[in-house]
C-alpha positions as CSV (number, residue, x, y, z in Angstrom):
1,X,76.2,171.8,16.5
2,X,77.4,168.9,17.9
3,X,79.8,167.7,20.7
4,X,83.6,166.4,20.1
5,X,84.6,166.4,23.8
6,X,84.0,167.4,27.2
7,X,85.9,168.0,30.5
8,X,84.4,168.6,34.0
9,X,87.0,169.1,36.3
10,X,85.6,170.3,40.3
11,X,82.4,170.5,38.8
12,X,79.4,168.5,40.2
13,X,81.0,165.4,41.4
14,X,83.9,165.1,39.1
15,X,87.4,165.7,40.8
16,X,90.3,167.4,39.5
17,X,91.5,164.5,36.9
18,X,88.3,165.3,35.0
19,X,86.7,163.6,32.5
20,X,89.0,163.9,29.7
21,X,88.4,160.5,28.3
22,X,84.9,162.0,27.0
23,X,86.2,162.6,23.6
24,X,86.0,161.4,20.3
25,X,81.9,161.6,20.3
26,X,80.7,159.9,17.6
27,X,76.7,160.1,15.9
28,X,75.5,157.6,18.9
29,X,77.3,158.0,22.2
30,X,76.0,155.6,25.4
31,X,76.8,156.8,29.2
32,X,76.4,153.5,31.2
33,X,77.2,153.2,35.1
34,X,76.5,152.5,38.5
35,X,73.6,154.7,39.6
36,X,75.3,157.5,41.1
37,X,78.2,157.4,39.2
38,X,77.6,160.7,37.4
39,X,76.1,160.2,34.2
40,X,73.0,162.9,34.9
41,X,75.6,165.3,35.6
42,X,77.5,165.4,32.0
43,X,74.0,165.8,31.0
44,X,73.2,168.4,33.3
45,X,76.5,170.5,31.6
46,X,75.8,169.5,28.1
47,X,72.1,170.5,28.3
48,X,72.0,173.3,30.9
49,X,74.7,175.7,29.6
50,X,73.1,178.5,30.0
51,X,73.3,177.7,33.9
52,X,76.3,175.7,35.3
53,X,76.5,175.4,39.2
54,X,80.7,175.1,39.9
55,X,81.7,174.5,43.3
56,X,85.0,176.8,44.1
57,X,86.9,175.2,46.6
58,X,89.1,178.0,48.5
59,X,86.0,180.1,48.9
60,X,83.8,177.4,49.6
61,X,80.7,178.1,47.4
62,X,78.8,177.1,44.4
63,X,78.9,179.6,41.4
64,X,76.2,179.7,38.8
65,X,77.2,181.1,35.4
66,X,74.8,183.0,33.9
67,X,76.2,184.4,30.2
68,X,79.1,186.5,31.9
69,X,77.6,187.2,35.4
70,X,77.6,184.8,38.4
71,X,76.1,184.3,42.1
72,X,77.8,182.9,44.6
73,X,76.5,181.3,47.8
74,X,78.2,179.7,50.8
75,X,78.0,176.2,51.7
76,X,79.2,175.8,55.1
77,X,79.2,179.4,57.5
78,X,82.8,180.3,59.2
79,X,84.8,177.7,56.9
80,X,88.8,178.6,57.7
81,X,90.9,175.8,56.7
82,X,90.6,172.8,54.7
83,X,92.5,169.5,55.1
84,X,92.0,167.4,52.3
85,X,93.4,163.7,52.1
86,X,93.0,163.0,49.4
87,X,94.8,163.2,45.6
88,X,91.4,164.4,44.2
89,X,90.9,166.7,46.3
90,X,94.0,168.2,47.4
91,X,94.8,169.7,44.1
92,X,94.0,173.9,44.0
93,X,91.2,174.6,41.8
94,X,93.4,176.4,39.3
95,X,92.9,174.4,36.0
96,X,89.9,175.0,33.5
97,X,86.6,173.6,35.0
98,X,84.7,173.1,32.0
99,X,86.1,172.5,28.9
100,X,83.4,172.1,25.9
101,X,84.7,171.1,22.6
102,X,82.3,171.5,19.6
103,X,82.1,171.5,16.1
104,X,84.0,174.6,15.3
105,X,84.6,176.3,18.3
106,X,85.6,175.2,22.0
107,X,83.5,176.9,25.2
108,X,86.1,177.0,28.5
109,X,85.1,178.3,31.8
110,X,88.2,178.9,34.4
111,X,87.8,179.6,38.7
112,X,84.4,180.2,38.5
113,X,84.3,182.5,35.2
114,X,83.2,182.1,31.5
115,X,86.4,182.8,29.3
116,X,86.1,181.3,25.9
117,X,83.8,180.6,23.4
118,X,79.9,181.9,23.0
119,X,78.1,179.0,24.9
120,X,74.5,180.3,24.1
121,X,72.3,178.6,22.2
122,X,74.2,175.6,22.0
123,X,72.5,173.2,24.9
124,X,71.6,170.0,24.0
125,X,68.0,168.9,24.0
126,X,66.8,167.0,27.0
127,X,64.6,163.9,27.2
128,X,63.8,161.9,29.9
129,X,60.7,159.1,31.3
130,X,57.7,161.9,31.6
131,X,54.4,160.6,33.1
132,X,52.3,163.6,32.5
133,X,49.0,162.5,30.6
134,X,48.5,166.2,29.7
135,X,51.9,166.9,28.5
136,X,51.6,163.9,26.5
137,X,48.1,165.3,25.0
138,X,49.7,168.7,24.6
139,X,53.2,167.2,22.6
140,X,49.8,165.0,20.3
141,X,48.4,168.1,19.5
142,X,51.4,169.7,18.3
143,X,52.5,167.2,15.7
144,X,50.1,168.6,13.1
145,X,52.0,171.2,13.1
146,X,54.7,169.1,10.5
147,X,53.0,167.7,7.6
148,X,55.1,164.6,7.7
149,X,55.3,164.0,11.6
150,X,52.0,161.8,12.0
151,X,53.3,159.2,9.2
152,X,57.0,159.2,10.6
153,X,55.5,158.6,14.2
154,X,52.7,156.3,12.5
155,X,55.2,154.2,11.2
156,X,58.2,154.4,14.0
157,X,55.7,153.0,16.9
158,X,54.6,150.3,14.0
159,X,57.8,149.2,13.1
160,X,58.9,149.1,17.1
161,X,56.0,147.5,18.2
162,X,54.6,145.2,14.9
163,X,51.6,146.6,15.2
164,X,49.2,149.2,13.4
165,X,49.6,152.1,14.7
166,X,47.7,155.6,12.9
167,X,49.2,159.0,14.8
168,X,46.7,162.5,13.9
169,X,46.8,165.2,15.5
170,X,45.2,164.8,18.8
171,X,44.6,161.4,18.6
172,X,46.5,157.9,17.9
173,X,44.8,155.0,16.6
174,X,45.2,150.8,17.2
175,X,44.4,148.9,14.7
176,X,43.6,145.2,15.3
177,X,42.7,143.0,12.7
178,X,45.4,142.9,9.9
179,X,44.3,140.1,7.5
180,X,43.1,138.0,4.2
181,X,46.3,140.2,3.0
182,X,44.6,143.5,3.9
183,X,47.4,146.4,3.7
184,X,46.2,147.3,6.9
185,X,43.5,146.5,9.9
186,X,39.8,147.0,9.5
187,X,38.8,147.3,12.6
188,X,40.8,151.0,14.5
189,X,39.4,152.4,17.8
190,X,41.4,155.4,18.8
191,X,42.8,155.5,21.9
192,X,40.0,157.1,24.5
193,X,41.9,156.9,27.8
194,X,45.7,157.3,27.9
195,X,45.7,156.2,32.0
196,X,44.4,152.9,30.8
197,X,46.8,152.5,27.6
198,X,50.0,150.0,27.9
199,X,53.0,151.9,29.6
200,X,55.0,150.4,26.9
201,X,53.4,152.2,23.9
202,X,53.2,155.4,25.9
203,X,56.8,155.3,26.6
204,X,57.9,155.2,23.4
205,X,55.3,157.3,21.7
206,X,56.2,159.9,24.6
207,X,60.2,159.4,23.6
208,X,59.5,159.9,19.8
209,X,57.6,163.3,20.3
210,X,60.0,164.5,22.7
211,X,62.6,163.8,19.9
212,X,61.1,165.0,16.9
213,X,59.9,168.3,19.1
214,X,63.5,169.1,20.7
215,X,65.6,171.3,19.4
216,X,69.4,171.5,19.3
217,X,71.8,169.4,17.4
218,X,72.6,167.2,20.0
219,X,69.9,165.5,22.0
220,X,70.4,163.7,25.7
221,X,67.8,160.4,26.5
222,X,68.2,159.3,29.8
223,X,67.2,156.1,30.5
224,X,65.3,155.4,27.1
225,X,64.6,151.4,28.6
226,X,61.9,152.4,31.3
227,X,58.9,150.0,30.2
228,X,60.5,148.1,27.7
229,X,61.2,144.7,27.0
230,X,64.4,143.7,25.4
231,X,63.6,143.4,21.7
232,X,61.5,146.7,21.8
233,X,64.5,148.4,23.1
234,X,66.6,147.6,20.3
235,X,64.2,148.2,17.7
236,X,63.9,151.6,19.4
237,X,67.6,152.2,18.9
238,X,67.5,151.0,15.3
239,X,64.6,153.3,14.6
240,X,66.6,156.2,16.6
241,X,69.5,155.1,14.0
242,X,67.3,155.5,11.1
243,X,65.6,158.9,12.3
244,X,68.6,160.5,12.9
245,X,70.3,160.2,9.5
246,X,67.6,160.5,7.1
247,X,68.6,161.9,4.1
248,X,71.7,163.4,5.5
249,X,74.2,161.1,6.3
250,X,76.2,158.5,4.3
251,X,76.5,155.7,6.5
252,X,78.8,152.6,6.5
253,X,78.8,148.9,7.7
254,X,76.4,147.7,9.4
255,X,74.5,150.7,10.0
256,X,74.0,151.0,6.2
257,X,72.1,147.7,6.2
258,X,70.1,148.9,9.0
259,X,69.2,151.9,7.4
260,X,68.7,150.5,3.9
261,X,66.3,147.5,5.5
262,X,64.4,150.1,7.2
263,X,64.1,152.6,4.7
264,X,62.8,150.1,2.5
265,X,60.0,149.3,5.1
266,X,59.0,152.7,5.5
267,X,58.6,152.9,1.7
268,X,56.5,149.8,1.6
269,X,54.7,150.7,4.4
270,X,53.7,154.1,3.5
271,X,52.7,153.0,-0.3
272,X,50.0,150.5,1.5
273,X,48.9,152.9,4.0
274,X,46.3,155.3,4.1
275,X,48.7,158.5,4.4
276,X,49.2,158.2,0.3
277,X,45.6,159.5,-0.4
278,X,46.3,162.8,1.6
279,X,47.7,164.5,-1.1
280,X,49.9,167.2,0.9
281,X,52.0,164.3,2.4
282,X,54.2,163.1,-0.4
283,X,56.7,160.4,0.6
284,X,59.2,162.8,-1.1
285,X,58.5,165.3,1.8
286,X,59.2,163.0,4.7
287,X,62.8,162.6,3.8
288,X,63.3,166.2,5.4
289,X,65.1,165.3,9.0
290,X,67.9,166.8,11.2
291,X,70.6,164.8,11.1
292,X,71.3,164.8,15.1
293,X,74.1,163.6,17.5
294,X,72.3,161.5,20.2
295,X,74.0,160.3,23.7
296,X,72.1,157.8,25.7
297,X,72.3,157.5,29.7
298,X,71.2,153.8,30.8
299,X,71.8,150.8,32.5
300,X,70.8,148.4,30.0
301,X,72.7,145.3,28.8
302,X,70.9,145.3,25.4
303,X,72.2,148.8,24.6
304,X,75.9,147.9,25.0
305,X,75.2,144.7,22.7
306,X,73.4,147.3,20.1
307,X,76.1,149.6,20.2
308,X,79.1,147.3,19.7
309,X,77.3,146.1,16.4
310,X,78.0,149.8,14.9
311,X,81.3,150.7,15.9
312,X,81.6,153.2,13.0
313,X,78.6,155.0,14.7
314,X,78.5,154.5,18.3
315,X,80.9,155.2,21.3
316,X,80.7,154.1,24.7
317,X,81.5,155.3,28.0
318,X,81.8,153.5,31.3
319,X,80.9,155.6,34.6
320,X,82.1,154.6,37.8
321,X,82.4,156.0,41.3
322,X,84.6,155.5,44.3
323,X,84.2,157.5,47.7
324,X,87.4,159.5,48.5
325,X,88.4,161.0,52.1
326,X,87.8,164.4,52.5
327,X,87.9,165.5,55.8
328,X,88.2,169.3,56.5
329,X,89.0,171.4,59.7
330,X,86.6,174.1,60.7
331,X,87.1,176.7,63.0
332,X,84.8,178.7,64.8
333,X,84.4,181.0,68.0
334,X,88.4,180.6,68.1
335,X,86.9,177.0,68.0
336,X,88.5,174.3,65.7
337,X,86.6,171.2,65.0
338,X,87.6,168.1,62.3
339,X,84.5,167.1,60.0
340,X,85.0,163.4,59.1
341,X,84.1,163.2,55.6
342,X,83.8,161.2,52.4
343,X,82.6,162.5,48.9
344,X,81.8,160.5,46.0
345,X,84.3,161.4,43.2
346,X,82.7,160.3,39.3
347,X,84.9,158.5,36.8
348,X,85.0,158.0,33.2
349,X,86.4,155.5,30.5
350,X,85.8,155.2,27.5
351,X,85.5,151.5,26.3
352,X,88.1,150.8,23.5
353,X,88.6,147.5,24.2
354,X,87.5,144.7,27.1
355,X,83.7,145.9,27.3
356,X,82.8,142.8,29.3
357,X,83.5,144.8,32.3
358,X,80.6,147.2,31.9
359,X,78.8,144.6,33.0
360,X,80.4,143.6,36.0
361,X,80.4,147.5,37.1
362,X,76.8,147.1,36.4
363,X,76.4,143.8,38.5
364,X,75.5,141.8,35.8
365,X,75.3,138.0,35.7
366,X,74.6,134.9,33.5
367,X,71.7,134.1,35.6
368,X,70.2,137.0,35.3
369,X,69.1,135.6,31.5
370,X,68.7,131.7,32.9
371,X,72.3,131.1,31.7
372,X,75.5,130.1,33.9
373,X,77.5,132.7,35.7
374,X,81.0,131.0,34.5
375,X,82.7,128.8,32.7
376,X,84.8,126.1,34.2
377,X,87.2,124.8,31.1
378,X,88.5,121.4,31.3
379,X,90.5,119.3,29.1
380,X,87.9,116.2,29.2
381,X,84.7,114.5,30.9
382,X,87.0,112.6,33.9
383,X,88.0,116.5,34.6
384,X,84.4,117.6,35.2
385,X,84.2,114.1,37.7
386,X,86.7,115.2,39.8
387,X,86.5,118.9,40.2
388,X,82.9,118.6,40.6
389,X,83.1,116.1,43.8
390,X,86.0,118.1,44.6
391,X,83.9,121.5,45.0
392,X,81.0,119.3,46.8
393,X,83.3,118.2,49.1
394,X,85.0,121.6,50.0
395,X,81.8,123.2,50.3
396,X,80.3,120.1,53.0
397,X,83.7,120.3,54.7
398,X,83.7,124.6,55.5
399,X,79.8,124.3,55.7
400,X,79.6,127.1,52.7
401,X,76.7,127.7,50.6
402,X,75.9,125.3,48.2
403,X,76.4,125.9,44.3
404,X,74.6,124.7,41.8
405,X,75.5,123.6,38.0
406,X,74.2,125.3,35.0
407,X,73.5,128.4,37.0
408,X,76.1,129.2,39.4
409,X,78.6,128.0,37.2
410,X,79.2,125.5,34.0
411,X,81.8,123.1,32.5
412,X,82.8,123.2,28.5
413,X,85.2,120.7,27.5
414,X,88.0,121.5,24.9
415,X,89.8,118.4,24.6
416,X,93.2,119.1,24.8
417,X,94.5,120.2,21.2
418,X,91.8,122.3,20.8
419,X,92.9,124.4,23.2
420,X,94.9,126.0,20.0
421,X,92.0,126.9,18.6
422,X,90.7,129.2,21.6
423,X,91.4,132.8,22.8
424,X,89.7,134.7,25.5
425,X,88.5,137.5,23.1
426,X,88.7,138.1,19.6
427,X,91.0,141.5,19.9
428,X,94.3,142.4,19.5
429,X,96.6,139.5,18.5
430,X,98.6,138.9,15.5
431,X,97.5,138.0,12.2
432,X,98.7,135.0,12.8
433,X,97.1,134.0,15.9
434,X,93.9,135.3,14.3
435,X,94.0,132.7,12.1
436,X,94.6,130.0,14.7
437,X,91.9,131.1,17.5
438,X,88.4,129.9,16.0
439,X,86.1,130.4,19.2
440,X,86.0,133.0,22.0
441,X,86.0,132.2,25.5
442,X,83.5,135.2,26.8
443,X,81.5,134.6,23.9
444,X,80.0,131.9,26.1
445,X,80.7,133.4,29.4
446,X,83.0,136.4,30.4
447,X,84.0,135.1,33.8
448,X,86.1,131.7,32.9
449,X,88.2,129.9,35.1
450,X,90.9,127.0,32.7
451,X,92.2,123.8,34.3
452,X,95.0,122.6,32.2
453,X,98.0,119.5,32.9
454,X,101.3,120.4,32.8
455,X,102.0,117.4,30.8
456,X,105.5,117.7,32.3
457,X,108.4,115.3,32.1
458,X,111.9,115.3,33.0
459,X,114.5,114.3,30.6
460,X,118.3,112.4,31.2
461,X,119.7,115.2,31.0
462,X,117.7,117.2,33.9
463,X,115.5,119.6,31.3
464,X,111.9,119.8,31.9
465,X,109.7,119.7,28.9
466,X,105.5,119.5,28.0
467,X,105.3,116.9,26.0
468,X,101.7,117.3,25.2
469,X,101.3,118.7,21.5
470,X,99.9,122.4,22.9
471,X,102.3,123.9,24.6
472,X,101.9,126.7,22.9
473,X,98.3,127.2,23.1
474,X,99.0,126.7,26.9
475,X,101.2,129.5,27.0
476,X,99.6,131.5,24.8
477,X,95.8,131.1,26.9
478,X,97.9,131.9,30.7
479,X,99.6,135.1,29.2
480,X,95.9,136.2,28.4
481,X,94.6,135.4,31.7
482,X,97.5,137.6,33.2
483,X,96.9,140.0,31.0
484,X,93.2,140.4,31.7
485,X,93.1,139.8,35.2
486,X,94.9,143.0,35.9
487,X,92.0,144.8,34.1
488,X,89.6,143.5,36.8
489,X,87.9,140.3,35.5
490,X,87.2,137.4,37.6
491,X,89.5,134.4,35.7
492,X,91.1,132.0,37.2
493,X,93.7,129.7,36.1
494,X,95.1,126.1,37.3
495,X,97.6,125.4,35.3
496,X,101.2,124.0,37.3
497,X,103.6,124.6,34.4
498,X,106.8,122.5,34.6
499,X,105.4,120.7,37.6
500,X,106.1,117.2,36.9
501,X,104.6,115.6,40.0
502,X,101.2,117.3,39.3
503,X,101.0,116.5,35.3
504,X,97.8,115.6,35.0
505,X,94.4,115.7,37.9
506,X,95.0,112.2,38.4
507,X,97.8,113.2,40.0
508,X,96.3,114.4,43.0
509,X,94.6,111.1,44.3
510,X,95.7,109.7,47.7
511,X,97.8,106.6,47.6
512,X,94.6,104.6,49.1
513,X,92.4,105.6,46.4
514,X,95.1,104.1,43.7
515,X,95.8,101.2,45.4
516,X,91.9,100.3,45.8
517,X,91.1,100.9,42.1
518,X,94.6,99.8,40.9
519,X,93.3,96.9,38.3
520,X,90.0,98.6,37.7
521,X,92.6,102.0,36.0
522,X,93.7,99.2,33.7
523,X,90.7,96.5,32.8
524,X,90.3,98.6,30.0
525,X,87.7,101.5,31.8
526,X,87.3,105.0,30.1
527,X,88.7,107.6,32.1
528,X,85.4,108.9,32.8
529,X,84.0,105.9,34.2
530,X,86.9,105.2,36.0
531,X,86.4,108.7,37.5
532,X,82.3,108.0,38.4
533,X,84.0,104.8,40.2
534,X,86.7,106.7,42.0
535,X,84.6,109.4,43.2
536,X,81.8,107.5,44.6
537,X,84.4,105.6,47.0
538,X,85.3,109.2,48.8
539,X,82.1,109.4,50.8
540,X,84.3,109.4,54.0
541,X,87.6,111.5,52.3
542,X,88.4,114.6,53.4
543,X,90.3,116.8,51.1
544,X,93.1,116.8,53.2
545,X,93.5,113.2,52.5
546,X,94.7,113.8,48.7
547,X,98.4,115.1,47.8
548,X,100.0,118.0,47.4
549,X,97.9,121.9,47.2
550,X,94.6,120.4,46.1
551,X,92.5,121.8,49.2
552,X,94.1,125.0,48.2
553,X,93.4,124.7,44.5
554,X,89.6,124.4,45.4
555,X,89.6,126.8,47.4
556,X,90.5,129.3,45.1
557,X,88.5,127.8,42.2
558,X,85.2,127.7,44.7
559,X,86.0,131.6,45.9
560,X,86.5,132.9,42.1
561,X,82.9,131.1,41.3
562,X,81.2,133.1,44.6
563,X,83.2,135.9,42.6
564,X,81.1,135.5,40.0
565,X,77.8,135.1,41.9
566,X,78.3,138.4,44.0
């Protein structure tokens, strides 16, 4: 049976809000967090009904459920009176604790005590990293025990890995030498010592038997990227894609393709291999597979990326954590002593919209892949002059770490008008400004910072107007930094609307500077070379030496970059 929603409220180290945006589970369901943040535990309720550990505030103890009856224990001897201090913990522990919603019936446990719903039998199966050589040889032994388990494991680790792998019972063999067009290799040694044998292959060969042995209708993988490299993981979750609806299913989108594509390789594979001549494995026979409901715990990047291709299929869920006061008074011997306290307290989103900032709760950078950690956006190539010698200047002057182009942050030019064509993210907006925005500013980095003129003027008649030909666009970018700042990502924006002493950079150059290159700005020069020029006469400028908030401009533009570096 398989799980539509779940809320832990005052249970492990989930507060009295809950978790009530764990709903609407789909097929493929992805837990991704800060360590700590309290992933394990949803686990630990969804796979360990039989035995839930609630902590029960006015008596001060832990309760396990088990079927109808409970235990209690005390935490802390001669407890009298609580103070909390908090909003999470100051509420009575009077609503439901646990609140599991499945297929066709819900499970509810209230203060400490099973209410509703039969929860037996319905745990969800458990896998996680296990190093054991001999429970690895014990789980190889036991997949003769399906007739169509060695070929499905045979060809699952061959398709992951792109090589030849041959599961039997007891044994798995590597085959080396595929070639001339041979359907398979000609030379197989099985392997003789597991210890020695690549952490990678064991990992997922360990994963795949867990899965096909577990039983349940829902099955929990914590941490499925220990050992592998990016594009292993994601032919593992493809392969988890294609296991899991089998026969069963109809699927839709993308996850159709994926399906058909590999269904089509297991057909080719298993006409060429050897399991064809064994004549009690019929293809036919292999189609036979649980359609299952899977939910992944991880940190990796790659599995957000995989699960945003198949929206129809997947969900995701962003865990955080944030320490909340919860001092208590204790009294004792007519004694009364203040414990100073602060408890962890586990939150849950689920990601609708913005993902990007998974990855920031993760810590996440650019870098991390050899790309930039931002994106500075300017209008044009005497932009990138300025702010650059700007920034090396502010830095030299408050003796700040250095930063360093193409890693710590980038430029990308979009040349004024085609600003129109650009959004932040592709989500959201009208049909019409659909149509308009072309290219998404996190698709090349998610942290972006956008310096824009005013392009102001005054008219006779005292009315300010832009007279550049995307005012629009301006407008139309600013409202989506607003908007998206207040959901925690690092923009920034320099953009003085209406200002008509600051309409373009240029603006911000001391009088001594415009004087000194006065006939050079019109002999003709390109403004970037009249830029290069300009800037390499500042060697003894201070910032304080240009007009108006320019120290103050680079000082937040330099602090959003370190923003992004953290």
């Amino acid at each position: 049976m398989w799980f539509k929603s779940i809320d832990l409220r005052n249970v492990y180290s989930f507060g009295p809000l809950g978790t009530s945006e764990l709903k609407d589970f789909k097929q493929f369901n992805l837990f991704i967090g800060k360590n700590g943040s309290g992933k394990s535990n949803v686990f630990r309720a969804m796979c360990d009904l039989d035995v839930i550990s609630i902590y029960d505030r006015p008596t001060n103890t832990f309760c396990y459920q088990l079927g109808n009856k409970s235990i209690s224990r005390n935490v802390l001897p001669d407890l009298i009176v609580r103070e909390p201090r908090d909003s999470q913990s100051s509420q009575p522990n009077s609503n439901n604790d646990i609140v599991i919603e499945l297929e066709y019936h819900n499970i509810t446990f209230r203060n400490r005590l099973h209410v509703k719903g039969n929860f037996k039998h319905y745990s969800a199966g458990y896998i996680s990293h296990d190093p054991s050589i001999l429970s690895f040889k014990d789980k190889l032994n036991n997949i003769g025990r399906s007739n169509s388990l060695p070929a499905i494991l045979s060809f699952c680790v061959t398709y992951i890995f792109q090589l030849d792998f041959s599961f039997r019972e007891g044994s798995i063999t590597e085959w080396f030498t595929i070639q001339d067009n041979a359907d398979r290799g000609t030379d197989g040694i099985p392997v003789g010592n597991f210890e020695d044998w690549s952490s990678g292959f064991f990992s997922v060969s360990n994963l795949l038997m867990d899965y096909f042995q577990t039983r349940g209708g829902a099955v929990c993988i914590d941490e499925p990227e220990v050992h592998l490299e990016p594009r292993i993981l994601r032919r593992v979750f493809e392969i988890m894609i294609w296991i899991s609806n089998r026969g069963k299913i109809p699927l839709i989108g993308k996850s159709s393709e994926l399906f058909d594509k590999i269904e089509k390789k297991w057909v080719d594979w298993f006409k060429k291999s050897s399991w064809k001549e064994i004549n009690e494995w019929k293809i036919e026979g292999t189609k036979k597979s649980k359609a299952r409901q899977i939910f992944l715990s991880s940190h990796s990047t790659v599995l957000i990326d995989e699960f945003l291709k198949y929206p129809e299929l997947c969900s995701i869920y962003e865990f955080d954590r944030s320490l909340n006061d919860t001092t208590f008074l204790i009294s004792h011997d007519k004694k009364r002593a203040r414990i100073q306290r602060k408890s962890i307290v586990s939150h849950v989103r689920q990601i609708v919209k913005y993902p990007h900032s998974i990855l920031d709760n993760l810590g996440a950078k650019g870098s991390d892949i050899l790309q930039a950690n931002g994106i500075i956006w300017v209008e044009g190539p005497s932009d990138v002059v300025y702010i650059k010698k700007w920034l090396d200047m502010y830095i030299a002057e408050n003796e700040l770490p250095k930063l360093i182009q193409g890693t710590h942050y980038e430029f990308q030019m979009y040349g004024g008008t085609l600003l129109d064509s650009l959004c932040l993210m592709k989500n959201d907006h009208s049909e019409e400004d659909e149509l308009k925005k072309l290219v998404s500013m996190f698709s090349f980095s998610r942290n972006a910072y956008l310096i824009t003129d005013s392009d102001a003027i005054r008219k006779d008649d005292g009315t300010i107007v832009d007279q550049s030909n995307f005012k629009k666009a301006k407008e139309f970018v600013a409202n989506e930094f607003e908007k998206l700042s207040k959901n925690n990502y690092n923009l920034g924006l320099w953009y003085k609307k209406d200002n008509t002493e600051i309409r373009t950079l240029e603006n911000y150059l001391d009088d001594k500077t415009i004087e000194d290159f006065r006939l050079q700005s019109k002999s003709g020069l390109t403004k970037k070379i009249y830029a290069q020029k300009v800037t390499q006469s500042w060697d003894n400028r201070t910032l304080a030496d240009f007009k108006f908030s320019l120290s103050e401009e680079i000082k937040v533009l330099y602090e959003t970059i370190a923003e992004w570096n953290k």
